[in-house]
C-alpha positions in Angstrom: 13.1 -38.7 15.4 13.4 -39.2 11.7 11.5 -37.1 9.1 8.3 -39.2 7.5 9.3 -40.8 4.1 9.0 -38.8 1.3 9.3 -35.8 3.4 12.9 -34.9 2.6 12.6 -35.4 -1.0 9.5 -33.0 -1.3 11.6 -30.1 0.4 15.0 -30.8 -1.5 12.4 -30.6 -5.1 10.5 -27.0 -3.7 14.2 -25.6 -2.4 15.5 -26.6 -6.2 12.5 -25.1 -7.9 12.8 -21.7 -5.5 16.7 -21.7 -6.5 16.2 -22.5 -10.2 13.1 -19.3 -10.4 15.3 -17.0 -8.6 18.3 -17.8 -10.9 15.9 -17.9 -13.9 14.4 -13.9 -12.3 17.9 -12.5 -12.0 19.3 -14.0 -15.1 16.7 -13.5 -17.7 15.5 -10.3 -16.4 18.4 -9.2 -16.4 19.9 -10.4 -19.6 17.7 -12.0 -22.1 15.8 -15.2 -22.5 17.9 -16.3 -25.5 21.4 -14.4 -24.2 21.0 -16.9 -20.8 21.8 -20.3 -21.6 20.5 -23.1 -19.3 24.0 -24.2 -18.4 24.3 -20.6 -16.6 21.0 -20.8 -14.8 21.8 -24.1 -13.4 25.1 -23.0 -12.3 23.7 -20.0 -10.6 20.9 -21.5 -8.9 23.3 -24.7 -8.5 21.5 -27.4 -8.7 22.0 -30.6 -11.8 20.2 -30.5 -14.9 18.2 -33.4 -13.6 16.3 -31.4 -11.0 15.5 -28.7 -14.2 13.9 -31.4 -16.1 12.1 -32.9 -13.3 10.7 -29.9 -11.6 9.9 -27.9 -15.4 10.5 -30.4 -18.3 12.2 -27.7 -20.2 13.6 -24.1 -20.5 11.0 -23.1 -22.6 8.4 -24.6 -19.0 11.2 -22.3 -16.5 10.7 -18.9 -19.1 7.3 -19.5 -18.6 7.1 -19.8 -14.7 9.6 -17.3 -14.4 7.4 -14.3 -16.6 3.9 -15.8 -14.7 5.8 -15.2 -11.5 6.7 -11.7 -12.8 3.1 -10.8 -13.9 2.1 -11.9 -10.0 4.6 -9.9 -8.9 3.2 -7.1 -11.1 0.1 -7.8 -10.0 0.6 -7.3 -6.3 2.3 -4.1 -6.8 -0.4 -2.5 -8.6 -3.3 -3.6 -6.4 -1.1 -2.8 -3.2 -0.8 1.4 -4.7 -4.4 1.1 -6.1 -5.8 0.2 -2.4 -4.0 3.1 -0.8 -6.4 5.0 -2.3 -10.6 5.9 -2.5 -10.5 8.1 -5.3 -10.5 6.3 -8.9 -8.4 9.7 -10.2 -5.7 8.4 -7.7 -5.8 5.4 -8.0 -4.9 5.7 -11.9 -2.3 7.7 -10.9 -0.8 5.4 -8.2 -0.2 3.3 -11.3 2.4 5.4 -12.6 3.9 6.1 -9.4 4.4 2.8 -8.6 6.2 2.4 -11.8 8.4 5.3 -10.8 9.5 3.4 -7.8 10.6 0.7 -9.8 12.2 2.7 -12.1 14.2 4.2 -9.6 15.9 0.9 -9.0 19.1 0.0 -10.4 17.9 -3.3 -11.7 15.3 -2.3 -13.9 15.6 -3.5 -17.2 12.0 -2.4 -18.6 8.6 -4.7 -19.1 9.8 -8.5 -18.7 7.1 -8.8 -20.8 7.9 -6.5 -23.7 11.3 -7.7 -23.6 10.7 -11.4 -23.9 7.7 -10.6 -26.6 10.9 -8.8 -28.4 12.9 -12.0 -28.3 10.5 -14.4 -29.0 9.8 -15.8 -32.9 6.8 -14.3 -34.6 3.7 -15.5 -34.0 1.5 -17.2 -31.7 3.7 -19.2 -28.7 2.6 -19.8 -24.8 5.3 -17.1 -24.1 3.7 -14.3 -26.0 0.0 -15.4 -24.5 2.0 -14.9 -21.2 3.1 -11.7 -22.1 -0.4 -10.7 -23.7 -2.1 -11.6 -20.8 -0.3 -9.8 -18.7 -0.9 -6.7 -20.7 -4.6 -7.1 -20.9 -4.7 -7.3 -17.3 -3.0 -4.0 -17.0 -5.4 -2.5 -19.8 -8.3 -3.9 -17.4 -7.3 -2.3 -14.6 -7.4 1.3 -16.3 -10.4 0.5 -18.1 -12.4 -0.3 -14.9 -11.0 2.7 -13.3 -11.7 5.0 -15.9 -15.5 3.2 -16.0 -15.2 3.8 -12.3 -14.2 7.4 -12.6 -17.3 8.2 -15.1 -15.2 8.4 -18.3 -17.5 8.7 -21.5 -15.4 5.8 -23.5 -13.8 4.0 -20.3 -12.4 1.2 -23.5 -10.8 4.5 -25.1 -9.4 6.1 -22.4 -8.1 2.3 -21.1 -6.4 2.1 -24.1 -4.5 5.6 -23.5 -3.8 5.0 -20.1 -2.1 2.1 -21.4 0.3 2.9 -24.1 1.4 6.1 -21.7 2.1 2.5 -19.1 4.3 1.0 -21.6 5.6 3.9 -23.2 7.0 5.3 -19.8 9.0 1.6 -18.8 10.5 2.0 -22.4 12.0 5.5 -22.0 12.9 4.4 -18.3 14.4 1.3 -19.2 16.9 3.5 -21.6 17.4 6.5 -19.4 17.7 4.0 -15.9 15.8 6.8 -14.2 12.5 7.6 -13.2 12.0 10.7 -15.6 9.4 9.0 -18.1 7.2 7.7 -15.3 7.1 11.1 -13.9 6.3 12.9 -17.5 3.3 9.4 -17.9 2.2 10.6 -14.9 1.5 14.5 -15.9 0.6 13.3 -19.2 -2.4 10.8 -17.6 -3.2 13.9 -15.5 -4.2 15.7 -18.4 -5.7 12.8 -20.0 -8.2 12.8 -16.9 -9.0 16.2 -16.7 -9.4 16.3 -20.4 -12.0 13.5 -19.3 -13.8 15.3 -17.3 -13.8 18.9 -19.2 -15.4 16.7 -21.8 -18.1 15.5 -19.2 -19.0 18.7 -18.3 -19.4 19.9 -21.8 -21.8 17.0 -22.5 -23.9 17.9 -19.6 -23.6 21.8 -20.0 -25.9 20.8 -23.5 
């Protein structure tokens, strides 16, 4: 029995859009944005520059699906270590030791955001909102931990929690280990209990 018209050609476009993302993933992670041209993504997902243009309209439409399709990504590992745990205190912490797992792989080049933020021209451009947005999600998450956790300036110590984040995937992307993450971690810990010395003073008076 033959398939229902219209039927092939809607499966043929989503396999050539799941090729062309996980070309665009490997390639621009990997490499660079600009250091990838689109002759190479096409040749590694291998399909024509006719289904790029139908199924995106443009590299600049592919960089953007590939870094929103890195930020879910990003988003499901963070929420996956979060919910293993009750306590907001761990839950912070399962931040950086998720990052330490990825760290530990041999393909991690850094943030994916940082690095196409680094790339991009100056100024505004739906890349860097990409990127930002990404990043303020992130910042969320610690700040309505550390609002869940009792923290005097929850904004503050978001902001902290943060820049120890993205300072640990810059030192790992250089060493290619999981050293920074570990020190973010310890560094976080002390952060917290900083936090709450600073609680206790407040109530002590």
């Amino acid at each position: 029995m033959s398939s229902p018209a219209g039927r092939t050609p809607a499966k043929s476009e989503a396999s050539a859009r799941e090729r062309l993302l996980a070309a665009a993933d490997e390639l621009f992670y990997g490499e660079g944005i600009h250091t990838v041209g689109i002759d190479r993504v096409l040749a590694h997902a291998g399909v024509a520059k006719a289904s790029l243009y139908s199924t995106f309209g443009s590299k600049e439409e592919l960089v953007l699906a590939y870094l929103q399709g890195r930020a879910d990504a990003r988003f499901r590992r963070i929420t996956a270590a979060i919910a293993r745990h009750d306590d907001p205190r761990d839950k912070i912490l399962a931040v950086y030791d998720q990052l330490a797992e990825r760290a530990a792989d041999p393909k991690f080049r850094g943030c994916a955001f940082v690095n196409a933020s680094v790339e991009g021209p100056p100024g505004d451009s739906k890349v860097r909102r990409v990127c930002r947005g990404s990043r303020d999600w992130v910042r969320g998450v610690f700040t309505d931990l550390s609002r869940e956790l009792g923290a005097a300036d929850p904004d503050a110590l978001g902001r902290q929690l943060l820049l120890l984040y993205e300072g640990a995937m810059l030192g790992a992307s250089m060493t290619r280990d999981a050293a920074a993450p570990r020190d973010a971690r310890r560094l976080a810990e002390a952060l917290l209990d900083a936090q709450k010395l600073g609680s206790r003073r407040k109530t002590s008076r």
